[in-house]
N, C-alpha and C positions, 0 to 999 in steps of 0.2 A: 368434298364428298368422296370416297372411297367407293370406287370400283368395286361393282357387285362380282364375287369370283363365280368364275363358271364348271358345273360339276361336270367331270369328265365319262365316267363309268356308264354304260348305257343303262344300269338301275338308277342311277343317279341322274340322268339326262332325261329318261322316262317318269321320276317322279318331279320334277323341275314343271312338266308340261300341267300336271295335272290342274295344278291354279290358274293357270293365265292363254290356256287353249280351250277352246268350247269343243264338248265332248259332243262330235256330231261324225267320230270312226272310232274304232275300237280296233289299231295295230296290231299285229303280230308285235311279239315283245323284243324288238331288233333293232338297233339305231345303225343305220347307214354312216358310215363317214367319206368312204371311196368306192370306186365301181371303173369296171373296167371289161367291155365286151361283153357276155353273157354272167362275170361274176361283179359279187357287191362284198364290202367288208364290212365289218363294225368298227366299233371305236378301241373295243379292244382286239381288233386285229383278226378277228376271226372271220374266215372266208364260207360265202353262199354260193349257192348256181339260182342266181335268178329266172324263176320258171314264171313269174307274173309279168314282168315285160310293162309293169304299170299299164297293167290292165287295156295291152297293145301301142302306147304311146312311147317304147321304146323297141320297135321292131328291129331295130339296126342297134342294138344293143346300147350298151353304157359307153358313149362320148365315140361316137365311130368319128377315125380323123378327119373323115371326106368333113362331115360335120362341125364338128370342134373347128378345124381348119374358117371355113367358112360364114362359122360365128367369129371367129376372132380377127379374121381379114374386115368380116363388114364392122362390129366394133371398133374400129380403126378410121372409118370411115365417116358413115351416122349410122344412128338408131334411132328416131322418130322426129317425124316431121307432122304428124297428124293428117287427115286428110284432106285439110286445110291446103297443102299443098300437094303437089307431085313430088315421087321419087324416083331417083332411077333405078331403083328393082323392081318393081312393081307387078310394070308390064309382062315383064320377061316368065315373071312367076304365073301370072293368070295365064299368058300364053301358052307354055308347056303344062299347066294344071289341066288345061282346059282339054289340050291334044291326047294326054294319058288316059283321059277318065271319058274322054270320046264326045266331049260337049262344047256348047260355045263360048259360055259366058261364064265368070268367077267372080264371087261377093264373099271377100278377103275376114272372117272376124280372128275372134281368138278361142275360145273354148267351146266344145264339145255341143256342151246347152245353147251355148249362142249360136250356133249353128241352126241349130235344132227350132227355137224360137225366127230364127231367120227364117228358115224353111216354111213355117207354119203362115208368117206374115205374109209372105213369098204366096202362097197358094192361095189366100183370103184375097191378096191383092190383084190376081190372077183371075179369081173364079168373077168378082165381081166388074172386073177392065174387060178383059174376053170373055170369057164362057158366058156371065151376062146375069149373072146371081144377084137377085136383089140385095139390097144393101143390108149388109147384117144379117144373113141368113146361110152364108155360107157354113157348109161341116167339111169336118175330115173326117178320115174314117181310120181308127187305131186297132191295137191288136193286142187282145190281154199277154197278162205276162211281159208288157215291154217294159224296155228301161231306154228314154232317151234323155236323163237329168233329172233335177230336182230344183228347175224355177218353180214357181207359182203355177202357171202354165201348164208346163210341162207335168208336174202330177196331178194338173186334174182328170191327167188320164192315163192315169198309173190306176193299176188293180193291185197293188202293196202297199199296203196298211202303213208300214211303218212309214214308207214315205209320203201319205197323203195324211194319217191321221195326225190333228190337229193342225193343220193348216191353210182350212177353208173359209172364205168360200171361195169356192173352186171356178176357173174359167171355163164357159159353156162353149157348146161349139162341137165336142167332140163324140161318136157312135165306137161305141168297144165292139169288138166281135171276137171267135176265136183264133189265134192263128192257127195256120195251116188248115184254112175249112173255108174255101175257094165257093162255096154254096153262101153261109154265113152274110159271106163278104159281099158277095153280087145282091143278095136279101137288103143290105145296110145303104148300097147307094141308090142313089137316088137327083132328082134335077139340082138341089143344094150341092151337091156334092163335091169341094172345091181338089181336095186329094185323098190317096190312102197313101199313107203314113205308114214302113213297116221297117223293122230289123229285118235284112234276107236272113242273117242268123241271130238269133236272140243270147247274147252274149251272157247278161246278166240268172236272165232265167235259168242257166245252165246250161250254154254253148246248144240249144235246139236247133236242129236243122230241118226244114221241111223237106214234102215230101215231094222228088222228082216233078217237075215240070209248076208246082206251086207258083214258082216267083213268074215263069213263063204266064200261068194263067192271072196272074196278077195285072201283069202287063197287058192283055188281050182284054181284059175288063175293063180295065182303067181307059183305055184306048177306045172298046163299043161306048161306054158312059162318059168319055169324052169329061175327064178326068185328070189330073196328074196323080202319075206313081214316083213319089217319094220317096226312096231307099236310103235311108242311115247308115251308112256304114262305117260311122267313125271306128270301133272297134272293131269289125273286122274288114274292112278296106285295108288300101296298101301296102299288100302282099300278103297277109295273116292268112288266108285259107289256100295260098298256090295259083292266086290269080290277082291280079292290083285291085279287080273289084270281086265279092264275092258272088254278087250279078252274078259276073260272065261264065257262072259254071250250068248256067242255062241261056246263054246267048241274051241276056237281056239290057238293054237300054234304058233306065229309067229317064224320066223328065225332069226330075232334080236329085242328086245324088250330095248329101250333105256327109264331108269329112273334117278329123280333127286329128285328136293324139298325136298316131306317128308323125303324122304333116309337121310338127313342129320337133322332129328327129330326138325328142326328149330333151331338147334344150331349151324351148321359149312355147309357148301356148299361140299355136297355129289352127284355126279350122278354115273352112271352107265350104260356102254354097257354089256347086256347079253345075250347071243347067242349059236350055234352051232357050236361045235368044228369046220366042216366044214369051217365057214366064220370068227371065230376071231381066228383062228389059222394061217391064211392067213399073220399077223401081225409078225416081225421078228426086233429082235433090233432095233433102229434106225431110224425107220422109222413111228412110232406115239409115243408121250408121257406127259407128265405134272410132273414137279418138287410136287407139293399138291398131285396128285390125289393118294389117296391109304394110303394116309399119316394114321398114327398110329393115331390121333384123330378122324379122320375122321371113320375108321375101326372100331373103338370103336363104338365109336355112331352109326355108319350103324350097326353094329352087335344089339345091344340093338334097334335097330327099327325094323330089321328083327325078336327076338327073339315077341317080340310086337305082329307082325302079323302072326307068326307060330301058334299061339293059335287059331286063327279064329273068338277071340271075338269080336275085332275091327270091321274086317267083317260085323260080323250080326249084329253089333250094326248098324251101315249103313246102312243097308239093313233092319232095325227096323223101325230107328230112318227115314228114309225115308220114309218110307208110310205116315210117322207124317208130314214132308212135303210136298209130293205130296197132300194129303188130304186135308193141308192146304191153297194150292196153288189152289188147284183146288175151294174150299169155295169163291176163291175172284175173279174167272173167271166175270166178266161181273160186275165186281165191286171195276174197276179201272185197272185189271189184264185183258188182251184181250188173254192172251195165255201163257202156258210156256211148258218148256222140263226138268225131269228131272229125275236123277238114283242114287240111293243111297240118298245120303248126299250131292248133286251139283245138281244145278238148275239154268234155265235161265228164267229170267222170265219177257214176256214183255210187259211193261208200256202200259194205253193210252195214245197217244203223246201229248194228249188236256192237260194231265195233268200234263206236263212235259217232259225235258231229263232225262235217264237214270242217268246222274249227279245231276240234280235238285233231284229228288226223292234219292240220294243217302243222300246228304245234309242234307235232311230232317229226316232221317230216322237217320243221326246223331245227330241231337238237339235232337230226342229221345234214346239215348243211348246205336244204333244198328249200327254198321258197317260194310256196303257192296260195293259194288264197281259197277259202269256199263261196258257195254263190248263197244257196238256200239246204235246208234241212243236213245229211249228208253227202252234198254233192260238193266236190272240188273242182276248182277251173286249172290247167297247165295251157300257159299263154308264153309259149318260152322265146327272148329273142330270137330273128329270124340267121343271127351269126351266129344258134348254139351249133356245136360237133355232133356228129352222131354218138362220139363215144362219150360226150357231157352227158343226151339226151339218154343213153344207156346207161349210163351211172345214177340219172335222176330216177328213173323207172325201177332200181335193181334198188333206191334208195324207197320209193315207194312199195314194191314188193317188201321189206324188210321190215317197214312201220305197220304194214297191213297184216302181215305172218307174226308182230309179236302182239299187237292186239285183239289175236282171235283166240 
């Protein structure tokens, strides 16, 4: 049999997909071949500034050494045992997971959603062991506009169409309210009530952020109703707003704080549930698991991205390197830019519609050698690794002023 040849060209590479991939994303028209720090190349050699950061799962940019280093020393090693047996990274990893994010306990998976599903389990299993919820009767309590995946599950309580229609019937269990509306919320629980469920910032929806003391009052409800608070923060944990958790820019402590992306340093599919003894101690042989999650490579790498942000420099580069955005962002208000939101190193920022979709302006912004992504209608997200320069970040900004002043 003769070897199928492989097209080189990224037109060629792009139409190669279109048969034997399910069309369930619709790329920017770019083929990656290398990456390196906050930049990515294609296949013919043309160079990007990575401003999506894979949508936070590469905070420490493209192949940081601490990392690379550290997948290739434990490659060397092992890479999975299942949980069938013990490893010796393991420990080490739940231990300083646990110390960073200020909690006790860590339930090791692998992606985003399975976090997210874990969490859900986590609190059902919880509300009915302690709190005392009859059996099958426990709710959560969610928040329009979220995005926490796309199991089954997980959009039966999504309020977007596109990810809920045609895929029901949908799992019960869950009360929508709106976010940031702290009245809503308190209205929705109730003696069932086994958690609320929230993004502190709604990434997807367009980088929202509520309003001063929200996530505080979240916590204080959750607390009189005797309740767990739930916080997501796969996409913006681990340094992405100028703090490891986006919490703590209101002093708050959830009861389970569920992470993913960065955790796994953009080299292997890392999440994490971490919590209080209280609620993941509730879990007993048997009855949640994953063959990957906790795996020895994976522990490696989580451990080398926890040691990362023990230092705090990541942090306050963030948190720097942010005002360089927001400043910037704020420069182009009324000059093509009608509004944005943004903390740390993530921002939403949205379009005039005269001047396109949030696509169209993404587009553009790639013939200039910037890559971002949009969320809904006209809004784009810039999610730029947490190693971008100040003078990348001002050449990506001066790159977006330039797309915006030629389509008005």
């Amino acid at each position: 049999m003769t070897a199928p040849t492989h097209p080189r060209t990224s037109d060629e590479l792009i139409r190669a997909e279109e048969p034997v991939l399910a069309h369930n994303y619709h790329p920017l028209p770019v083929v990656v071949a290398r990456a390196e720090g906050a930049w990515v190349e294609d296949v013919e050699g043309r160079r990007y500034l990575d401003m999506l950061a894979g949508y936070s799962a590469l905070n420490f940019g493209h192949r940081h050494p601490a990392l690379v280093e550290a997948a290739h020393r434990q490659l060397d090693r092992l890479t999975l045992t299942s949980r069938a047996f013990h490893n010796d990274r393991l420990a080490g990893f739940a231990e300083r997971l646990a110390a960073l994010t200020g909690q006790d306990m860590v339930l090791p998976m692998n992606t985003g959603a399975e976090a997210v599903e874990s969490g859900i389990k986590l609190a059902r299993k919880w509300a009915y062991d302690v709190k005392g919820v009859p059996a099958d009767r426990a709710t959560i309590v969610v928040v329009a506009d979220n995005f926490h995946g796309r199991t089954t599950t997980i959009v039966s309580f999504s309020t977007d169409e596109t990810a809920r229609s045609g895929f029901g019937p949908f799992t019960p269990g869950f009360r929508i309210v709106p976010y940031n509306d702290l009245a809503a919320l308190e209205a929705a629980v109730d003696e069932t009530t086994a958690a609320v469920l929230i993004e502190p910032i709604q990434g997807e929806a367009g980088v929202l952020i509520p309003d001063d003391g929200y996530l505080a009052g979240v916590r204080e409800l959750t607390r009189r109703a005797g309740c767990l608070f739930v916080a997501d923060e796969i996409q913006s944990g681990l340094g992405r707003t100028g703090r490891t958790l986006a919490v703590e820019h209101e002093g708050v402590v959830p009861d389970v704080v569920l992470l993913g992306k960065a955790l796994g340093g953009g080299i292997v599919p890392v999440s994490a549930v971490v919590g209080r003894r209280e609620v993941l101690g509730v879990l007993h042989p048997g009855e949640h698991g994953s063959t990957f999650g906790g795996n020895p490579l994976a522990a490696a790498v989580g451990t080398a991205v926890v040691e990362l942000l023990e230092t705090g420099a990541f942090q306050r580069r963030a948190a720097e390197l942010g005002e360089v955005l927001r400043d910037g962002l704020a420069a182009l208000v009324g000059r093509g830019v009608v509004g944005f939101r943004s903390r740390g190193l993530w921002a939403g920022v949205d379009v005039d519609p005269a001047l396109g979709t949030g696509r169209a302006v993404s587009e553009r912004l790639m013939r200039e050698g910037i890559l971002a992504k949009d969320t809904h209608g006209s809004t784009i997200r810039l999610a730029p690794p947490l190693t971008i320069t100040a003078d990348e970040l001002t050449s990506a900004l001066a790159s977006l002023e330039k797309v915006l002043v030629a389509g008005a």
